[in-house]
C-alpha positions as CSV (number, residue, x, y, z in Angstrom):
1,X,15.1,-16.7,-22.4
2,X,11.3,-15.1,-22.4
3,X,9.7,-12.7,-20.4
4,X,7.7,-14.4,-17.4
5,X,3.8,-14.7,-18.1
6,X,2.4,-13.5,-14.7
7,X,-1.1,-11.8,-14.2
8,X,-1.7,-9.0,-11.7
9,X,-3.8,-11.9,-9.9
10,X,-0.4,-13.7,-9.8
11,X,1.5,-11.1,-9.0
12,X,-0.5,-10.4,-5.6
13,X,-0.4,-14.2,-4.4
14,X,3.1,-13.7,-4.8
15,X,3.3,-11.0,-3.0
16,X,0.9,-12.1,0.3
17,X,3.8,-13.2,2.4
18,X,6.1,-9.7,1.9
19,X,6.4,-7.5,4.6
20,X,5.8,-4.6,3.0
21,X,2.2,-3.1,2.3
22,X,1.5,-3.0,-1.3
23,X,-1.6,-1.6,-3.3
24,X,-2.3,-0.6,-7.1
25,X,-1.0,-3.2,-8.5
26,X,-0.6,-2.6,-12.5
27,X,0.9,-4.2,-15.4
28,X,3.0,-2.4,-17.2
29,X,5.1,-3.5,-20.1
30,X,7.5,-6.8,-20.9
31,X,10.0,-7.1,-22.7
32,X,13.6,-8.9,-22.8
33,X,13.7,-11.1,-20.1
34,X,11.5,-9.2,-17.4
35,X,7.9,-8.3,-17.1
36,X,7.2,-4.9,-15.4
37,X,4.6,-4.0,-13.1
38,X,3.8,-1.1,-11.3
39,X,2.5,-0.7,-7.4
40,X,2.5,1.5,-4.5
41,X,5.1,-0.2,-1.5
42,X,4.2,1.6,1.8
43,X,2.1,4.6,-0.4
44,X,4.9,5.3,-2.9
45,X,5.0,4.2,-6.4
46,X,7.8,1.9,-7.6
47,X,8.1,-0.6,-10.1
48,X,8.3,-4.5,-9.9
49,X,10.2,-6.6,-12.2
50,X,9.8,-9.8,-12.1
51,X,12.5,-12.7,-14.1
52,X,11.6,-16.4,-14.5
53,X,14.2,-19.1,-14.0
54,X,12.1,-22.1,-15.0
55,X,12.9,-24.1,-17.9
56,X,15.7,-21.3,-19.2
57,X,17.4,-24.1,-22.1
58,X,16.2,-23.6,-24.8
59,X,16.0,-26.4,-28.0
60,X,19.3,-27.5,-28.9
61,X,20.6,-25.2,-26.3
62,X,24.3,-26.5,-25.3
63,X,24.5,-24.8,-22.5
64,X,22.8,-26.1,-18.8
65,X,20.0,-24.6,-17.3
66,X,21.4,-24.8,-13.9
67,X,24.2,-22.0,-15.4
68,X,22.0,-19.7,-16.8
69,X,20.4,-19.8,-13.9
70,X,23.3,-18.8,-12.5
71,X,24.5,-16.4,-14.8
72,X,20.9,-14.5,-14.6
73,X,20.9,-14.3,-10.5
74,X,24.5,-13.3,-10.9
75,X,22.9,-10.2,-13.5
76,X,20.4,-9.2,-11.4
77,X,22.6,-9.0,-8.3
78,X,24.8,-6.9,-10.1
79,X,22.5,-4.8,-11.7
80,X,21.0,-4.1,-7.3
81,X,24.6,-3.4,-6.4
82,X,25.0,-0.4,-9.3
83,X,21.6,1.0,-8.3
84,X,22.6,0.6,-4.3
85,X,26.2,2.0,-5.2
86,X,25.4,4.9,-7.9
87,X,23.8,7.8,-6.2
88,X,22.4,10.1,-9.2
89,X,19.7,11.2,-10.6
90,X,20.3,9.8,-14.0
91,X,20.6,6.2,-13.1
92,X,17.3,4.2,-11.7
93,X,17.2,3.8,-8.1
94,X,16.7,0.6,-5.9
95,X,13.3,0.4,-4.5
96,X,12.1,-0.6,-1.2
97,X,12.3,-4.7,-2.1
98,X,15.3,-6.2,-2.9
99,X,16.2,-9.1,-4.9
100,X,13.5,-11.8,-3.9
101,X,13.6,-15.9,-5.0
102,X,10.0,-17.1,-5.0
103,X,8.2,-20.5,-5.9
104,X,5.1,-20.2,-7.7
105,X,2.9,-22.3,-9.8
106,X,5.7,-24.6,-10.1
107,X,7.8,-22.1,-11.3
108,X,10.8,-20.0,-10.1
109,X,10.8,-16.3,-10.0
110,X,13.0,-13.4,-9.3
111,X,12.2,-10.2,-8.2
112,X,12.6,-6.8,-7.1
113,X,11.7,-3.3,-7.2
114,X,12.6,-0.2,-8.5
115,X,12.1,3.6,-8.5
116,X,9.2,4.3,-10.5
117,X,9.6,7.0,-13.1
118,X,6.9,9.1,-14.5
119,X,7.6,9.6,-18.0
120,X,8.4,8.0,-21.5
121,X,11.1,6.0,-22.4
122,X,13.4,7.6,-25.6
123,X,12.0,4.7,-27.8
124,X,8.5,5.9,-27.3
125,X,9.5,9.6,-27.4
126,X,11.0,9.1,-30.9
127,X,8.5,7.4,-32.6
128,X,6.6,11.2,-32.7
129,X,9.2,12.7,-33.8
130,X,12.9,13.7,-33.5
131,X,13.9,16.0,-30.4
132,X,15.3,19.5,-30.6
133,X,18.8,20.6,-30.3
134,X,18.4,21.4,-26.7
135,X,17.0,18.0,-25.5
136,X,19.5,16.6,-27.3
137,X,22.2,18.3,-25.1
138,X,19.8,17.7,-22.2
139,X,20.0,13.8,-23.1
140,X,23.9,13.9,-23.9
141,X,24.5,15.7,-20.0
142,X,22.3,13.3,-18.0
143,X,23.4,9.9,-19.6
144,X,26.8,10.8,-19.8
145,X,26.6,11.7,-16.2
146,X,25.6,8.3,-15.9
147,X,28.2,6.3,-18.0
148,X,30.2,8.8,-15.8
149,X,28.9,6.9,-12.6
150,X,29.4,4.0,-13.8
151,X,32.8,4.0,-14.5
152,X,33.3,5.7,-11.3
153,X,32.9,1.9,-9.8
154,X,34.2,0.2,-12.6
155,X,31.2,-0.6,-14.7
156,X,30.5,-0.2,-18.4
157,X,26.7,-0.5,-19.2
158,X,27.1,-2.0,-22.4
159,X,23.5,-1.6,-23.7
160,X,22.6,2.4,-23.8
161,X,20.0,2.3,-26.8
162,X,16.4,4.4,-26.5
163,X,14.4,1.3,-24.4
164,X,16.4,1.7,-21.8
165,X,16.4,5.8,-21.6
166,X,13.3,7.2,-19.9
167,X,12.8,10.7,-20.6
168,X,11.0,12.0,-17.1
169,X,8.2,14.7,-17.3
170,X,10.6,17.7,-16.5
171,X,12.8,17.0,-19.4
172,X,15.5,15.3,-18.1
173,X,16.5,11.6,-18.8
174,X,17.6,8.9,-16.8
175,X,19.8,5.4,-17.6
176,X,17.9,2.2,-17.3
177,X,18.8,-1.2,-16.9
178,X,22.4,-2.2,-16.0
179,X,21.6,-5.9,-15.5
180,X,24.8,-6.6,-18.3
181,X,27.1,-4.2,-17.4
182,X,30.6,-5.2,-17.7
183,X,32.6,-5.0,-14.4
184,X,36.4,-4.6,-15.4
185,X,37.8,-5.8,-12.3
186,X,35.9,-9.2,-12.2
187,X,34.5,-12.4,-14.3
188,X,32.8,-11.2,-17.1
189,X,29.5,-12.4,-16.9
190,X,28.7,-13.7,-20.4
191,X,29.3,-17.3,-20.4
192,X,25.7,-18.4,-21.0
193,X,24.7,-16.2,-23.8
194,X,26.7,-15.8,-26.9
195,X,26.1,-12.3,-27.5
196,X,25.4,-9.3,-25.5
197,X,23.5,-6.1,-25.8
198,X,21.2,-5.2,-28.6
199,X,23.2,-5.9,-31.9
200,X,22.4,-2.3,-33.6
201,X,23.4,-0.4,-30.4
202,X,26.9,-1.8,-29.8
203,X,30.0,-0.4,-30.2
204,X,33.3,-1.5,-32.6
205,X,35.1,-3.1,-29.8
206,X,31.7,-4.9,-28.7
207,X,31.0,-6.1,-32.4
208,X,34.8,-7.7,-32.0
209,X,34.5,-9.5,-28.8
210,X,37.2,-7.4,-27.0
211,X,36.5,-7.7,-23.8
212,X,39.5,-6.7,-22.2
213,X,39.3,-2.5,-24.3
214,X,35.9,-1.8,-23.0
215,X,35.7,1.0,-20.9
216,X,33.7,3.8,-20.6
217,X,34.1,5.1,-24.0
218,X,32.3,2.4,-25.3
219,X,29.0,3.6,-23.3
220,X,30.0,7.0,-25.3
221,X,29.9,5.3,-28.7
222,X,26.7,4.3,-28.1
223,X,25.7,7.5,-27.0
224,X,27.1,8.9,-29.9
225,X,24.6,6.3,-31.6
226,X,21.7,7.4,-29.8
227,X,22.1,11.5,-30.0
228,X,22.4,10.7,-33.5
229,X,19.3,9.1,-33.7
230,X,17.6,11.7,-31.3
231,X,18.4,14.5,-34.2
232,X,17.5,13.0,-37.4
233,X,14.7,9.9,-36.4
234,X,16.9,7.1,-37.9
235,X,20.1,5.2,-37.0
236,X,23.1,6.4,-38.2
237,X,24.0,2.6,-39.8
238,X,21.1,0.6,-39.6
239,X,18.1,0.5,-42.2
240,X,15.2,-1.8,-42.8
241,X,16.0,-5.3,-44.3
242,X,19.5,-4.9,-43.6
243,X,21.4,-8.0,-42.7
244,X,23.9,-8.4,-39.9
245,X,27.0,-8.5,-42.2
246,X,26.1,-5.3,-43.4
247,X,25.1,-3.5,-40.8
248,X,28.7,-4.6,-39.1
249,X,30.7,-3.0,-42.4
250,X,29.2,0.0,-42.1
251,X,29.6,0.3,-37.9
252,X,33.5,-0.9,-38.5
253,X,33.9,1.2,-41.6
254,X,32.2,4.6,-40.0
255,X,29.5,4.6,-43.3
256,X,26.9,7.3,-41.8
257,X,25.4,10.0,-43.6
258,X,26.6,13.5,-42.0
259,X,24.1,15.1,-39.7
260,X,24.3,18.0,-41.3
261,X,22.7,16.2,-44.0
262,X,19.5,15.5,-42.5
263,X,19.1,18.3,-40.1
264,X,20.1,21.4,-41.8
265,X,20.1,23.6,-38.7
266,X,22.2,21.8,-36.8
267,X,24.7,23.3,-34.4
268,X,28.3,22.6,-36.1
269,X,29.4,22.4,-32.3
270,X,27.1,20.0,-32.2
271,X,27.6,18.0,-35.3
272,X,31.3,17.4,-34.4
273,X,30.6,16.1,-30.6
274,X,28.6,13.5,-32.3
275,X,30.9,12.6,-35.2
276,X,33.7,12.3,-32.1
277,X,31.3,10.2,-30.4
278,X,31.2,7.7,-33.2
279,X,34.4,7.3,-33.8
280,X,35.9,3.8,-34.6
281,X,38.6,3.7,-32.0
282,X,38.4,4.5,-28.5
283,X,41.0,6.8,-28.2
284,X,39.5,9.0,-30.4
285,X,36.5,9.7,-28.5
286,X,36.5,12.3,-25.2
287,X,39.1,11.1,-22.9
288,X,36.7,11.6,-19.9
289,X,33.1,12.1,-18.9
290,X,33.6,15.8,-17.6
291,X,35.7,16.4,-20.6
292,X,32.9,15.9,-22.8
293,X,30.1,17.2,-20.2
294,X,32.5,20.8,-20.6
295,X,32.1,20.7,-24.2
């Protein structure tokens, strides 16, 4: 499914009948399946995202429109009940607007808002540059605290890469976009697309289809991943040209170069959090949140 194609003229004849007074209206970014704008609701910045549900099937597509239709409300309710539910810092609040169903150019369209952050996301951030040892830390407490959350209600994100990290503009970082978490006490919410998550940021027991072992510590794998790749600039398994069979041996089979190995000053403390992080079976990652926050 594509990102809608709405202009910031669009945008504000869809927006004539809400209740709420809205001004700056700004485009921001797409990406995925959601384009992102940004706008004052009653003279405070938030974010608009907007998903289109028109003509979802795609060529030789088995499955109906009519379910993914489904299966993409059913993701963006869920993703409104974790922001309404998880009260911290380091995971996106729920804006002013909630999930909205609108008719337009004969088209459908969700939306809905969202806190706006002032910052960077970690994708951007590290295309300058790797970050010290002490963002790094900074970026292991705050999404941790989050995965920590998460699992607090039963949730497992399921899609912690650097897109969906914003680093704010006092240093700390916060989880993004929890529209495909995986909710361990009910239906799975994967039957209309085949794979789920961003292929070079998912864990072992993603990358087998074991639905039934995720927990929180695969949100810590791919934190592992990401801290990793916050240190040295490059992912610990994936390289240019790679193809997917290969990429998969060396995830399954633990192939990464050291870290000490690419960043010579690096805190042997440090070092073996990450190599923990990363390792192949669950159980031998941190047992908690907190235990791994105390570290």
């Amino acid at each position: 499914m594509k990102s809608p194609n709405l202009s910031v003229e669009d945008v504000k004849k869809i927006l004539e009948s809400c209740r709420d007074a809205i001004s700056d209206l700004e485009f921001l970014n797409k990406g995925g399946q959601k384009q992102v704008f940004k706008c004052k609701i009653n003279n405070k910045y938030y974010t608009l995202k907007f998903l289109e549900l028109t003509d979802l099937k795609e060529p030789g597509d088995v499955n109906d429109t009519q379910d993914i239709q489904s299966e993409i409300l059913a993701r963006a309710t869920r993703e409104i009940d974790i922001m309404r539910k998880c009260n911290t810092p380091t995971l996106v609040k729920l804006g002013p607007i909630g999930m909205t169903l609108v008719n337009y150019d004969e088209k459908k369209f969700l939306y809905f808002s969202e806190e706006f952050i002032e910052g960077h996301d970690l994708f951007q951030v590290l295309s300058k540059g790797p970050l010290s040892q002490s963002e790094v830390i900074q970026l292991g407490v705050d999404i941790t605290t989050a995965i920590d959350h998460l699992w607090s209600i039963g949730m497992v994100h399921r899609d912690i890469k650097p897109k969906n990290i914003m680093r704010k503009i006092d240093g700390t970082f916060v989880l993004l976009d929890t529209g495909i978490a995986f909710d361990t006490q009910g239906k799975a919410l994967t039957q209309a697309f085949h794979i789920i998550g961003t292929k070079i940021y998912m864990s072992p027991e993603q990358l087998a289809n074991i639905k039934t072992s995720l927990d929180f510590r695969s949100d810590l794998y791919l934190l592992g991943v990401v801290l990793y790749e916050s240190l040295t600039g490059r992912h610990p398994f994936f390289t240019p040209h790679m193809n997917s069979v290969q990429l998969v041996s060396k995830i399954l089979n633990n192939e990464y170069i050291p870290l000490s190995q690419l960043y010579k000053g690096v805190h042997p403390k440090l070092e073996r959090l990450v190599n923990r992080l990363l390792s192949v079976q669950p159980h031998l990652r941190y047992r908690s949140c907190k235990s791994l926050i105390q570290q």
